[in-house]
C-alpha positions in Angstrom: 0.0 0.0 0.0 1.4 3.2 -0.9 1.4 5.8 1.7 -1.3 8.0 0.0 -3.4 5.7 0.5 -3.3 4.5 4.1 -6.4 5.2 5.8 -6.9 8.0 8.4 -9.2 10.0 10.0 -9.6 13.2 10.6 -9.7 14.9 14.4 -13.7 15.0 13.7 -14.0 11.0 13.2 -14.2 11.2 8.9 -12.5 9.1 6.6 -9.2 9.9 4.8 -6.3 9.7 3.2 -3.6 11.6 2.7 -3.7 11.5 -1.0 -7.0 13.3 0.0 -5.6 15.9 2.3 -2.6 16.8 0.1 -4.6 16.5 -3.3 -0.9 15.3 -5.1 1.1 18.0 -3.8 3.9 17.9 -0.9 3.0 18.4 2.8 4.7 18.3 6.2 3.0 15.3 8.3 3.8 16.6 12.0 3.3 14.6 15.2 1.8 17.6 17.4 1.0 17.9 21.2 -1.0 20.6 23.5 1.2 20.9 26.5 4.8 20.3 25.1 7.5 23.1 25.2 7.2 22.9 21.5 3.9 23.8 21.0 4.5 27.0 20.5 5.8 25.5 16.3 2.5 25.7 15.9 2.6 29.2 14.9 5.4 28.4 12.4 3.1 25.4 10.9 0.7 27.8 10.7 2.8 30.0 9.0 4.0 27.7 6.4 0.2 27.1 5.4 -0.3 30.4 5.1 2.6 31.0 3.1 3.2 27.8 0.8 -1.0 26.9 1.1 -2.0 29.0 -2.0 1.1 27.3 -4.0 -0.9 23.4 -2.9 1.1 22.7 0.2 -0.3 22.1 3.3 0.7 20.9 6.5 -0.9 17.9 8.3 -0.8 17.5 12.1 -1.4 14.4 13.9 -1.6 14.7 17.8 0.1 12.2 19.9 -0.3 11.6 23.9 3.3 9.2 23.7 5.3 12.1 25.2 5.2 12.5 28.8 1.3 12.7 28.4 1.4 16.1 26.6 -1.6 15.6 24.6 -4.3 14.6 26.6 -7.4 16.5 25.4 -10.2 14.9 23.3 -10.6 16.1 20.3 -12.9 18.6 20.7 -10.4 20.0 23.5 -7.8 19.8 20.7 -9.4 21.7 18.1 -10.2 23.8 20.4 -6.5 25.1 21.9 -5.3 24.5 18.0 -7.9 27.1 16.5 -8.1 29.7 19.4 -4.4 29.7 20.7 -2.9 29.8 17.6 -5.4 30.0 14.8 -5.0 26.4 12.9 -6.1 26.3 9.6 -4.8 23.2 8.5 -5.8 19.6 8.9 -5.5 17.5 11.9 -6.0 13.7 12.0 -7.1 12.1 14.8 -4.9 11.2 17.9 -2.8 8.2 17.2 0.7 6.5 18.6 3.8 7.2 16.6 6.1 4.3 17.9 5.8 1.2 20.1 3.3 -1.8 19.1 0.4 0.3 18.3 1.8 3.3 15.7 -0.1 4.0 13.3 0.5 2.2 10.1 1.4 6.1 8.4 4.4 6.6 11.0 5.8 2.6 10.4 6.0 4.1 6.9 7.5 7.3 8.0 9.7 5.9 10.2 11.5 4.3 7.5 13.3 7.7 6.2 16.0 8.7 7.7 17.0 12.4 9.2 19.9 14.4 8.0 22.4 12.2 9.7 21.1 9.2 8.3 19.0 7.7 11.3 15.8 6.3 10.8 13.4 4.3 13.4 11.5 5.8 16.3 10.1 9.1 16.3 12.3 11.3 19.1 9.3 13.6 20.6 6.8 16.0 19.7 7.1 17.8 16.6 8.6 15.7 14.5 8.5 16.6 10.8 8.2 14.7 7.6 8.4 16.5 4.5 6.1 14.1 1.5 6.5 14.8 -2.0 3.1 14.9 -4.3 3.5 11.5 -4.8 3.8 10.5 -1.0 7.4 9.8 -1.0 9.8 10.7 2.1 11.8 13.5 1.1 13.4 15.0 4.4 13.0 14.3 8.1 13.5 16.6 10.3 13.7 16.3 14.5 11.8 18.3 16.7 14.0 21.2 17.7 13.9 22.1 14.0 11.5 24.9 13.8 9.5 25.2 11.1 11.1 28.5 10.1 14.1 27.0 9.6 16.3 27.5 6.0 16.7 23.6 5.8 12.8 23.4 6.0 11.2 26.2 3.8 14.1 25.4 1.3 13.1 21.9 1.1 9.5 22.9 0.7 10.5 25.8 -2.0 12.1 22.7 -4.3 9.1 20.7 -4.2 7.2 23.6 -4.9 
């Protein structure tokens, strides 16, 4: 199965895929958290909608509780902080593990790619990036403590672009 076309769902409970959500044009699949000291990249994801969005890129956030419990609203208490605290416009899917026996079958896929150094496997924490081209394939990883205003991001982003 191609990673397009692993099934997801939304933060409201509806059917997807991310061949769906990125319509054949790159996005930034990011494991996101509520109560993390890097919550605050949410205003960098949402400026990276903002500013690639109207070019077909979009970024895709799936929250994840696997990290110290730092994501422990429902998903109405999600869309909630997400929309009010930092004005989210773009998708989130619902709540799902990123490593250990029960990841989601879109992060054993992720997983795969490896970061700049060349190390793949388990996600490291929240905020984790993975940069998809149109056609669902891996084409940069980067760890949390990259923001998403970083050169090595938006540059990778511009070339798919």
């Amino acid at each position: 199965m191609s990673l397009t076309d692993i099934p997801l769902r939304t933060l409201s409970d509806a059917p997807t895929t991310l061949a769906q959500l990125a319509q054949g044009k790159p996005a930034l699949i990011v494991n996101v958290a509520s109560k993390c000291g890097l919550t605050p990249q949410y205003g960098g994801l949402v400026e990276l909608q903002r500013r690639y969005g109207p070019r077909g890129f979009t970024v895709i956030g799936m929250p994840c509780n696997q990290f110290a419990g730092q994501e422990p609203g429902t998903a109405e208490e999600i869309e909630r902080f997400c929309v009010t605290t930092y004005g989210v416009d773009f998708p989130l899917l619902a709540k799902a593990d990123v490593n250990g026996p029960d990841r989601h079958p879109l992060y054993t896929e992720l997983t795969r790619a490896a970061d700049e150094q060349g190390e793949a496997g388990d996600v490291q924490w929240n905020f984790e990036k993975f940069l998809v081209d149109g056609e669902g394939r891996v084409v940069a990883r980067f760890r949390p403590r990259t923001t998403p205003e970083d050169p090595a991001i938006t540059s990778a982003i511009e070339r798919l672009l």
